[in-house]
C-alpha positions in Angstrom: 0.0 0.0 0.0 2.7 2.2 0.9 6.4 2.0 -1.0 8.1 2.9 2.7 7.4 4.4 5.9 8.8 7.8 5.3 5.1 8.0 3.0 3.2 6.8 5.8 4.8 9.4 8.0 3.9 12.0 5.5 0.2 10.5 4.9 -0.3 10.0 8.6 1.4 14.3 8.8 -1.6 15.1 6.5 -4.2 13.4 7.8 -4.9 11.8 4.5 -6.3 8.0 5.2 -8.8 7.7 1.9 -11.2 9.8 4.2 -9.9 12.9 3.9 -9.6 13.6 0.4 -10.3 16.9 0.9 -7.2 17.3 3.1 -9.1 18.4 5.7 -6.4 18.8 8.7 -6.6 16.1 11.1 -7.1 18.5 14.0 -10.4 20.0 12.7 -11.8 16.6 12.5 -14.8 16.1 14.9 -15.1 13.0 17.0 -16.1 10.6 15.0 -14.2 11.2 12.2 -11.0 11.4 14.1 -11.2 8.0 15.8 -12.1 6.6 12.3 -9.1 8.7 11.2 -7.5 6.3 14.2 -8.7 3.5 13.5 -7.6 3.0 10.1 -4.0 4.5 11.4 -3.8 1.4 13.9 -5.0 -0.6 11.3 -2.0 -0.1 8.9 0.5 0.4 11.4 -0.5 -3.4 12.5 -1.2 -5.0 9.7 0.7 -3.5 6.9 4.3 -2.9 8.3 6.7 -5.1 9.7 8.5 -4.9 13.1 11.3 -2.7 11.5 8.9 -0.6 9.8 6.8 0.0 13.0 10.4 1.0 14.5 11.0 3.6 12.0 7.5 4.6 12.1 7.4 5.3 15.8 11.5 7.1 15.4 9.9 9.5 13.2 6.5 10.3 15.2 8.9 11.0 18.5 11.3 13.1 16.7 8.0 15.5 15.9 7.0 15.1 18.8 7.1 18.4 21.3 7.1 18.7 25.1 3.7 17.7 26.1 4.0 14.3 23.9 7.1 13.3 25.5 6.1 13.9 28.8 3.1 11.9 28.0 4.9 9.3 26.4 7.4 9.2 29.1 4.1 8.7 32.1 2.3 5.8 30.0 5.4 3.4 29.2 6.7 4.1 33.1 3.6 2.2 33.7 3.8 -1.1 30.6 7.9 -1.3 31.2 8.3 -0.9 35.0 6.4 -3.0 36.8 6.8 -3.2 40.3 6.2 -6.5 41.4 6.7 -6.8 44.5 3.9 -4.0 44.8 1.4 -6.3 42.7 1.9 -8.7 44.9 -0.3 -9.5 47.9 0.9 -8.1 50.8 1.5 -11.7 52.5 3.4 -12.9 50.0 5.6 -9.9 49.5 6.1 -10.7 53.0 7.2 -14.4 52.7 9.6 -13.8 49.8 11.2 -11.0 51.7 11.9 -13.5 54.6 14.2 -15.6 52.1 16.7 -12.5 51.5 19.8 -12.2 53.4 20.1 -8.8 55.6 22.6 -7.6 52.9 19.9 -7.9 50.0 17.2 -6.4 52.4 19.0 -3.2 52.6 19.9 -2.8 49.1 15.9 -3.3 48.5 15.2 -0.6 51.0 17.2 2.1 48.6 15.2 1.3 45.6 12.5 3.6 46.3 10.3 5.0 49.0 7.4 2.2 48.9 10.0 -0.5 48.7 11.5 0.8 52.1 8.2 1.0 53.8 7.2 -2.9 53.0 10.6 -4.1 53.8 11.2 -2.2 57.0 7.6 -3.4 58.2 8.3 -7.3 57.1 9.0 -8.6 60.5 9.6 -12.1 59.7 13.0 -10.8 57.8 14.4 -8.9 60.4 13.8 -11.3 63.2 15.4 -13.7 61.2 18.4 -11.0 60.4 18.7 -10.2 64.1 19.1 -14.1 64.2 21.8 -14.6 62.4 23.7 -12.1 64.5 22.9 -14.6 67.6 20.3 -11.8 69.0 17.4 -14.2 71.2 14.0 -13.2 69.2 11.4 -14.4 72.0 8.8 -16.9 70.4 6.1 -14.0 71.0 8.0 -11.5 69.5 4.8 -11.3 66.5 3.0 -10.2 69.3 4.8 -7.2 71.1 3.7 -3.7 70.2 0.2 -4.4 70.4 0.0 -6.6 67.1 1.5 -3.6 65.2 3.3 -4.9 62.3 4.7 -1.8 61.2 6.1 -0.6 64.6 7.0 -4.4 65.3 9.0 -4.4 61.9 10.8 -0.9 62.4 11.6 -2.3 66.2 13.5 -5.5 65.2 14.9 -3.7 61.9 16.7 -0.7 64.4 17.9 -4.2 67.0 19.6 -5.5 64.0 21.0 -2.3 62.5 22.4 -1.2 66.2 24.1 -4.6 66.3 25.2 -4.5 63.1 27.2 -0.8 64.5 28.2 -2.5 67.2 30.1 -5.0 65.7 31.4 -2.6 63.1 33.0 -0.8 66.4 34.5 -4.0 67.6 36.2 -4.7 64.8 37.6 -1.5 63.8 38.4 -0.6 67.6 36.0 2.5 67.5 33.6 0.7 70.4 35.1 1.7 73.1 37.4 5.2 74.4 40.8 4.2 75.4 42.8 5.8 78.7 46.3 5.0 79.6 46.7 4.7 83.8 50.0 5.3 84.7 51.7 4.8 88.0 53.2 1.3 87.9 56.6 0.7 87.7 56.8 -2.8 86.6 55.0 -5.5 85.3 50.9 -5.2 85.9 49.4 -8.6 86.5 46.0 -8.0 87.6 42.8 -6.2 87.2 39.9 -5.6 88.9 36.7 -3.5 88.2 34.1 -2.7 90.4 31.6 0.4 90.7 33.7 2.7 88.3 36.7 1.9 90.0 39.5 -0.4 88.5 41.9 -2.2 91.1 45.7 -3.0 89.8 48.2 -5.2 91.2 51.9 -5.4 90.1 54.9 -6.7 90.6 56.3 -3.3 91.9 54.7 -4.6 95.3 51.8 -2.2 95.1 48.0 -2.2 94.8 46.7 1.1 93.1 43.3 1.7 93.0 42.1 4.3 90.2 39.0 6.2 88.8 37.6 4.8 85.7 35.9 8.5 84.5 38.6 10.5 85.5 41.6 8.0 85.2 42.9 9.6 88.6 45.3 7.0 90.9 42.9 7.6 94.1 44.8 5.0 96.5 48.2 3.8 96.8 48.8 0.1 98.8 52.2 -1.2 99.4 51.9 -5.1 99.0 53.5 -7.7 97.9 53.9 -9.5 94.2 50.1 -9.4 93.1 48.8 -12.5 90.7 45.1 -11.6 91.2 42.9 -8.7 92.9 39.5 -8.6 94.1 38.1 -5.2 96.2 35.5 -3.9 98.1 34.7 -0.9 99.8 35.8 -1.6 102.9 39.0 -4.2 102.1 41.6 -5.3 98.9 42.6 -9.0 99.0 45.4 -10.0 96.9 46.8 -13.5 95.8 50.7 -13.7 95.2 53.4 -15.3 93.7 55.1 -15.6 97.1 52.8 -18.5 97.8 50.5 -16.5 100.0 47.2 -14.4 100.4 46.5 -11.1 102.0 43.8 -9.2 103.0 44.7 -5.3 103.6 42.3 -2.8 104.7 41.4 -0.3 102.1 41.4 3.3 103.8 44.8 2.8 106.1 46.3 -0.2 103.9 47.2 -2.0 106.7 47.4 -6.1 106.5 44.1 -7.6 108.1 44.5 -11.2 107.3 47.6 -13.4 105.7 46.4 -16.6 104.0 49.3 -19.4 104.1 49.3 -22.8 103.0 50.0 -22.8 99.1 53.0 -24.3 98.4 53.3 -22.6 94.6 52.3 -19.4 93.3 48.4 -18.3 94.3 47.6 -17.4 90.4 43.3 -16.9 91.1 41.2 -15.6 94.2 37.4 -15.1 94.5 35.3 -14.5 98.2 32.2 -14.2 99.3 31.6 -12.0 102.7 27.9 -13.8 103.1 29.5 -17.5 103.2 32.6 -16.2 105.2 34.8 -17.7 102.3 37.6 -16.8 100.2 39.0 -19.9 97.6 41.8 -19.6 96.0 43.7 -21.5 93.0 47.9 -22.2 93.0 50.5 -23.4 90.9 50.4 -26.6 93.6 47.6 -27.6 91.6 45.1 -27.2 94.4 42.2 -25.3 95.2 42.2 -24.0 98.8 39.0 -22.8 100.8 39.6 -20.5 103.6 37.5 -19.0 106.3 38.0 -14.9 105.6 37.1 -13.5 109.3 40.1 -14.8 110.8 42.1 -16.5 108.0 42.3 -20.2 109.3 42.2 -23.1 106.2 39.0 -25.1 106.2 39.8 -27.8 103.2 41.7 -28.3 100.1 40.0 -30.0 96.8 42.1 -31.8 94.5 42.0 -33.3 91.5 44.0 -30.8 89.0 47.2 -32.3 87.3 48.4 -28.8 86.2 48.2 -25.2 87.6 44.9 -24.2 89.1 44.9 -20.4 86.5 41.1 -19.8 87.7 39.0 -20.0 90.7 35.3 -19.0 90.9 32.7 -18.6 93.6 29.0 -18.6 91.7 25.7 -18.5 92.6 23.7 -21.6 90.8 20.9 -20.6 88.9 19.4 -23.8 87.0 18.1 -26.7 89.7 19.4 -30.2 89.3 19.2 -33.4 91.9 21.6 -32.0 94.3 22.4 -28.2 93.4 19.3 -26.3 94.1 18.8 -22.5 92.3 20.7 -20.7 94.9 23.4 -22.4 95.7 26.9 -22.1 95.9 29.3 -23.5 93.4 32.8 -23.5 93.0 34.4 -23.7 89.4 37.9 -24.0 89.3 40.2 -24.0 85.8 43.5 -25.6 84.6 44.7 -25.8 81.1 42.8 -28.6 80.1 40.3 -29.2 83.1 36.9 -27.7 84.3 35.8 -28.5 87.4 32.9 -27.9 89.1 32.7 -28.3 93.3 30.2 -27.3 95.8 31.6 -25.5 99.0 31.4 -27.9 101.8 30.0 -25.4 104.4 26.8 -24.8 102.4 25.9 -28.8 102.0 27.5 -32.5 101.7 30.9 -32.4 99.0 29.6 -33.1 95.4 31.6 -35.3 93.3 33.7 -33.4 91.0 32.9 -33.2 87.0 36.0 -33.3 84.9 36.4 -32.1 81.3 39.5 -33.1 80.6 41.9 -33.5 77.2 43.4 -36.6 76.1 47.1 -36.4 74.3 44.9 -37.2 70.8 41.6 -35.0 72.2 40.1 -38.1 73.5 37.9 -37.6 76.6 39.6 -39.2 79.6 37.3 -38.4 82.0 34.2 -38.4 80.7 31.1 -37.2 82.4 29.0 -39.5 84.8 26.8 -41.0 82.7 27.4 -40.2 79.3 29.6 -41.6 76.3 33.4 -41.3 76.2 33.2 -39.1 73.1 30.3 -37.1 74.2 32.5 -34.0 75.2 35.9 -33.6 74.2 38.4 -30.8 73.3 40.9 -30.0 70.9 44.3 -30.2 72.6 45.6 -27.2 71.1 42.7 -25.2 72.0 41.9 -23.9 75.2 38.1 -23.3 76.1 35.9 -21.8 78.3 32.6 -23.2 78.4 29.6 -21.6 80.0 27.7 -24.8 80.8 24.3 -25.4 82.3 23.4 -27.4 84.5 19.8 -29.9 84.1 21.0 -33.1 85.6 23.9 -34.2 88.1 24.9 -36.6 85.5 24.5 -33.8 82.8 26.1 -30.9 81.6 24.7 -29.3 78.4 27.1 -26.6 76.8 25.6 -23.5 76.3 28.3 -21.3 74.7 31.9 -21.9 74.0 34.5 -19.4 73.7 37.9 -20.9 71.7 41.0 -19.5 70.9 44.2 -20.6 70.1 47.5 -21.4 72.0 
């Protein structure tokens, strides 16, 4: 019909489609006329040219084109060519595929427009699970909190994991925390001890110094001995030493209340507790010694360490079991390779000890009362400190594990 499209461009210019044979302009044509005038345009352009013509075609009509077409053309093919899907979508299952992206992807999706980062930030299923990954505890009824709100209940879990997310970008690039250097030592500081914005330093200059954490001030000075471990009060400093001995030394005057002897190595660990009446202690003789504090006489020794005794604890127990109620006292004592877990005499009959001990291959020597020789084992070149819980006297479930290297 037509020899090529630059005619049909000129016919279509004219407004010359058989109708109009009186070239009549297009834009006098009434209603009817005109959408005939369309309809027989649409026709051609359909039927008549190929995909390359209809190219060409369409080149031509936007390069007439002026400001309000473009703008017009511009609004109707933002709506054929970008769809947003996740828009068209019901709400629910917006919600479900969102739950599959990694915390990463989320936040890219939240920087693709405004609408995008309302319906991910409210999607609480993907930041609980994001918050997850971190090892943040989402309680079971966490769908529930904020009065059922899903868009405050999505914004609250999506600030938890963005906070944590900081955090850990200011442990690793050492921004978390402000730094202060205490001096006043004049040799080698062994021990530290922190307590109600005060921080408690022993060294092997033969002096405790006890400063302010705020200020960074040196607000006490006590001449000691060799200090391996420090614990403080307000009223009293006890210190464990490499002289094989314990003190006790009043904090205003510094004056020596109580000595402890009876380690025959170096006292590496100290812990007390003024409501028992008790101080343990942990040595180099590979013994853990429990004294009575008031007046400094030995009460028993516990054995069963085959290296040096680097940590001694005195806990409360907070889980119940058969014979250690919620409540009680326990005492947890440390080697290189063992974990051992006593309860003080004084508070109730002696409980047999619970070894976790390595093997020269990792094998479990020792293994727990009533479980399997491979149940609970260590690396050998790995020590680790093991926050255990426990259900059962003949249990112990591990609950989090700290490793590192020798």
């Amino acid at each position: 019909m037509y020899k090529n499209v630059w005619n049909l461009y000129i016919y279509i210019e004219n407004g010359l489609f058989g109708i109009q044979k009186t070239r009549k302009a297009v834009k006098n044509m009434d209603g009817p006329e005109f959408k005939d005038w369309l309809c027989h345009l649409e026709k051609t352009f359909l039927q008549d040219l190929s995909n390359d013509q209809r190219c060409t075609a369409l080149d031509c009509l936007i390069a007439s084109s002026g400001d309000v077409q473009l703008r017009h053309l511009s609004t109707r093919l933002e709506g054929l060519l970008k769809r947003d899907f996740l828009r068209l979508l019901p709400k629910e299952l917006a919600n479900y595929l969102l739950s599959w992206l990694d915390p990463i992807t989320l936040g890219r999706c939240c920087q693709v427009s405004h609408q995008w980062n309302k319906m991910v930030t409210e999607c609480t299923e993907a930041w609980q699970q994001a918050c997850r990954v971190l090892g943040i505890q989402v309680p079971e009824d966490a769908d529930e909190s904020l009065h059922g709100n899903r868009a405050k209940n999505g914004l609250h879990w999506k600030t938890v994991y963005q906070k944590a997310l900081w955090r850990l970008k200011q442990l690793r690039d050492g921004s978390a925390f402000d730094s202060t250097t205490l001096h006043g030592h004049t040799a080698r500081v062994y021990s530290l001890h922190y307590r109600d914005g005060k921080v408690a330093s022993g060294s092997d200059d033969l002096t405790v110094r006890l400063w302010d954490v705020a200020s960074g001030k040196c607000l006490k000075v006590l001449q000691t001995h060799t200090v391996a471990d420090i614990k403080f009060d307000d009223i009293k400093v006890i210190t464990a030493s490499f002289d094989n001995t314990i003190a006790c030394w009043d904090l205003d005057s510094g004056e020596r209340l109580q000595q402890f002897s009876g380690h025959s190595g170096a006292v590496f660990s100290i812990d007390y507790s003024d409501k028992l009446d008790l101080l343990v202690s942990g040595s180099a003789d590979e013994t853990v010694k429990l004294w009575r504090l008031s007046d400094g006489s030995h009460i028993t020794t516990l054995t069963g360490h085959s290296d040096w005794v680097i940590q001694v604890l005195l806990q409360i127990c907070c889980v119940e079991s058969e014979k250690v109620q919620c409540g009680d006292h326990v005492i947890l004592s440390m080697d290189k390779s063992i974990i051992k877990i006593d309860k003080p005499p004084r508070i109730g009959p002696h409980l047999p000890a619970w070894y976790l001990l390595l093997g020269e291959h990792g094998a479990c020597l020792y293994p727990l009362p009533g479980s399997s020789e491979s149940s609970h084992y260590l690396h050998p070149d790995t020590v680790c400190y093991v926050i255990m819980e426990v259900t059962h006297l003949q249990t112990l479930q591990e609950r989090i594990q700290f490793c590192g290297r020798l």
